[in-house]
C-alpha positions in Angstrom: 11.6 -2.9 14.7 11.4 0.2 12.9 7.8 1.0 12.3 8.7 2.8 8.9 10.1 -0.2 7.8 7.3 -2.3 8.4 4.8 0.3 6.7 7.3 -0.2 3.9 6.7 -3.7 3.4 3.1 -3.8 4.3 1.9 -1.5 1.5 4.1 -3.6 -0.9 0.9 -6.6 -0.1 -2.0 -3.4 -1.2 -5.1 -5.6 -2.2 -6.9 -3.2 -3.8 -5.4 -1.0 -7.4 -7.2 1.9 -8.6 -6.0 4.2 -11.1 -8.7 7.1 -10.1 -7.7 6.4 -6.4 -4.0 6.5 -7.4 -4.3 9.3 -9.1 -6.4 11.2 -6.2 -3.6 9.9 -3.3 -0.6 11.2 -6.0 -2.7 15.0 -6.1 -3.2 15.2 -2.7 0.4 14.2 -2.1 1.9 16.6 -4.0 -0.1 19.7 -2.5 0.2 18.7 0.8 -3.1 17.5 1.7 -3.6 15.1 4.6 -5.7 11.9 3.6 -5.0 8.4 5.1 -2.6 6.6 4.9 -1.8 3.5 2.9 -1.8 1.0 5.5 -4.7 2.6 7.1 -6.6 2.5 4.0 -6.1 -1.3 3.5 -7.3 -1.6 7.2 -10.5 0.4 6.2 -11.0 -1.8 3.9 -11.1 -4.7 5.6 -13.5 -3.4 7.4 -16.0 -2.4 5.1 -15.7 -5.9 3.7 -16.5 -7.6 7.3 -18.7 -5.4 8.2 -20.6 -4.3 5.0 -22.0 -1.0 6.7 -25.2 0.3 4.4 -25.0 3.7 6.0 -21.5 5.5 7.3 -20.9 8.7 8.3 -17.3 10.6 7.6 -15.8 13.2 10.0 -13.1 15.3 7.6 -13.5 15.2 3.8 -10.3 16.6 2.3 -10.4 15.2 -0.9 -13.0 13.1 -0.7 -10.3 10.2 -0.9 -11.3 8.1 1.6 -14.7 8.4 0.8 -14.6 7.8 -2.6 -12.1 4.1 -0.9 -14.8 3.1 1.0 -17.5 3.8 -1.7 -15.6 1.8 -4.5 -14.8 -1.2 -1.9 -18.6 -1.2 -0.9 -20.0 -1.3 -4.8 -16.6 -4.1 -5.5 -17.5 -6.3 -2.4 -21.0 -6.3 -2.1 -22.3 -4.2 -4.7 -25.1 -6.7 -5.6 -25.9 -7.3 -2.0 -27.6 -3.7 -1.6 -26.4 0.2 -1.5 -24.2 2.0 0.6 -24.8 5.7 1.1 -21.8 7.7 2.4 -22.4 11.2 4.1 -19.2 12.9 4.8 -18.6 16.3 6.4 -15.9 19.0 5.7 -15.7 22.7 7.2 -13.0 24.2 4.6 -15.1 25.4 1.6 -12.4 24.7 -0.8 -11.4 21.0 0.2 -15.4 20.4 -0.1 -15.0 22.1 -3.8 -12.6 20.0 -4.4 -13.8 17.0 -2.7 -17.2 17.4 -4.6 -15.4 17.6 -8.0 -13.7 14.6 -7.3 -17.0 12.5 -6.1 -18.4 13.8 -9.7 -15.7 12.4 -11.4 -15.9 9.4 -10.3 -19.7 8.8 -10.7 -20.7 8.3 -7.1 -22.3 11.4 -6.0 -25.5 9.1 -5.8 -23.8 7.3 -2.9 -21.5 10.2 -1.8 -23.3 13.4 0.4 -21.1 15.8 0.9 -22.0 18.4 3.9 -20.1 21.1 4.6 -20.1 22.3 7.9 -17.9 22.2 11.3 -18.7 17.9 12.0 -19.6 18.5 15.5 -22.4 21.2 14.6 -23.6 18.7 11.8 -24.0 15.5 13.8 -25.7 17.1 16.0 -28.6 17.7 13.5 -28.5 14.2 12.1 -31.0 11.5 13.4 -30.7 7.9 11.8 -28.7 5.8 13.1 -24.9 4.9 10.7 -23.3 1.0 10.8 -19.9 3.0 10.5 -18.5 6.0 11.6 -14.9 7.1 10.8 -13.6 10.2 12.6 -10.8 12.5 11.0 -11.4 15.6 11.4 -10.6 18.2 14.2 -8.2 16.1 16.7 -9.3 18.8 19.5 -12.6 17.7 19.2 -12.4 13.6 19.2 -14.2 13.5 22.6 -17.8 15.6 21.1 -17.5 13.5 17.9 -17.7 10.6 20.4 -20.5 12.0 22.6 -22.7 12.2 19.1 -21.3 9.2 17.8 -22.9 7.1 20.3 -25.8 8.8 19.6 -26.0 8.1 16.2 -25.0 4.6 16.3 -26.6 0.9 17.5 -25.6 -2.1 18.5 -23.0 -3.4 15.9 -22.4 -0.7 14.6 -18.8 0.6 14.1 -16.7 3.6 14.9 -13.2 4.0 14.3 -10.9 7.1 14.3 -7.6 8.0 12.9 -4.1 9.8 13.7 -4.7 9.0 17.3 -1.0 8.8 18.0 -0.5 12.4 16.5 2.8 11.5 14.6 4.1 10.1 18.0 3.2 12.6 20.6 0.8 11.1 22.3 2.8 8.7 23.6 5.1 11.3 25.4 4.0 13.1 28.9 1.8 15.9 28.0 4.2 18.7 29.2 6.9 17.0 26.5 4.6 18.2 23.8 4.7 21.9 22.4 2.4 24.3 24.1 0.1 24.8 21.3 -0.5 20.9 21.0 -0.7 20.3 24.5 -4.5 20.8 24.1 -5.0 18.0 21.1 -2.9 15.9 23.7 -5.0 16.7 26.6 -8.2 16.1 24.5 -7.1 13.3 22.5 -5.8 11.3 25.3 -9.4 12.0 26.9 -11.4 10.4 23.4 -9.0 7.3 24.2 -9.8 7.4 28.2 -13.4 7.5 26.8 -13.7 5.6 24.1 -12.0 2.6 26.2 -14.1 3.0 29.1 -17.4 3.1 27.9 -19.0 -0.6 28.3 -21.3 -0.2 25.0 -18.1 -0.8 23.1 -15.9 -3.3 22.5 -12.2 -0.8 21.6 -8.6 -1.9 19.7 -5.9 0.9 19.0 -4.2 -0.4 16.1 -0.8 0.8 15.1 -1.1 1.1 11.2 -0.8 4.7 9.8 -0.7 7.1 12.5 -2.8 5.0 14.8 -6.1 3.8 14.8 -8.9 3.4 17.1 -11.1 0.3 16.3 -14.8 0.1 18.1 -17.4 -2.0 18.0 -20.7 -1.1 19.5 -21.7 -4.3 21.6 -25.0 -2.9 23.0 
């Protein structure tokens, strides 16, 4: 079945309206900014419901879109049930500009931490421990996001990562892909050979959005 099709008809079932979000995907859209997509978001969602993280840690701001999503969900879930803080990480001065204009706007930078900084130098500096992790930032660089993310997280905690299929490449032989992405292939497919591996977690690769990765840290 055509995957297009069924992205179609999931995102006519979206559980959670926002005009500010709306309004935030629609921008970023129409300037060519990559956030996640719809059917991706609606799975992040589910999973800040289940697993009501108190702490999560972003990899890749743009925006601050999917922050902001996971921010609002938290306060419209659980919000009397105790206080999520989001720290979230972006290496392109401008996009964090941008990003911490938007977190403003919308009256979360209590909850929101914006860092700017390449991720992989900035984990490495953080100590407590997060219940979530999302990666999407660098693709290159999945497998040293993993290294630290397994630092910085405990048992039932979460980590899940995003655009793991690369628009479809990564399912073809590496020497099918174009020379300058045959190192994201090489790479990512080594995050996957990791994260899969590794007996602390528990790992699913969902196909919504570009493909996710879906951990759960069992010890």
């Amino acid at each position: 079945m055509d995957s297009a099709r069924i992205r179609d008809f999931i995102r006519l079932y979206k559980s959670f309206d926002d005009k500010e979000l709306k309004e935030l995907r629609d921008k970023a859209q129409s300037n060519g900014v990559p956030i996640i997509r719809e059917d991706t978001e609606m799975f992040l969602l589910s999973v800040v419901a289940k697993a009501k993280p108190r702490r999560i840690l972003e990899l890749g701001t743009a925006t601050g879109y999917s922050a902001i999503l996971m921010a609002k969900a938290a306060s419209r879930y659980y919000g009397t049930d105790g206080f999520t803080v989001i720290d979230t990480i972006e290496d392109w001065k401008p996009r964090a500009e941008a990003a911490r204009e938007n977190i403003e706007k919308s009256c979360l930078s209590d909850r929101i931490n914006l860092i700017e900084g390449d991720a992989f130098a900035v984990m490495k500096k953080l100590k407590d421990p997060y219940d979530l992790i999302f990666i999407d930032a660098a693709k290159g660089q999945y497998p040293d996001y993993l290294s630290e993310a397994m630092r910085l997280t405990v048992k039932d905690s979460v980590l899940i990562a995003d655009n793991i299929f690369q628009d479809g490449d990564l399912l073809e032989p590496r020497y099918l892909a174009r020379r300058r992405d045959r190192t994201i292939h090489k790479r990512l497919r080594q995050f996957l050979d990791e994260i899969t591996d590794d007996e602390r977690l528990v790992t699913s690769l969902i196909p919504v959005g570009d493909g996710v990765s879906f951990s759960v840290r069992i010890r």
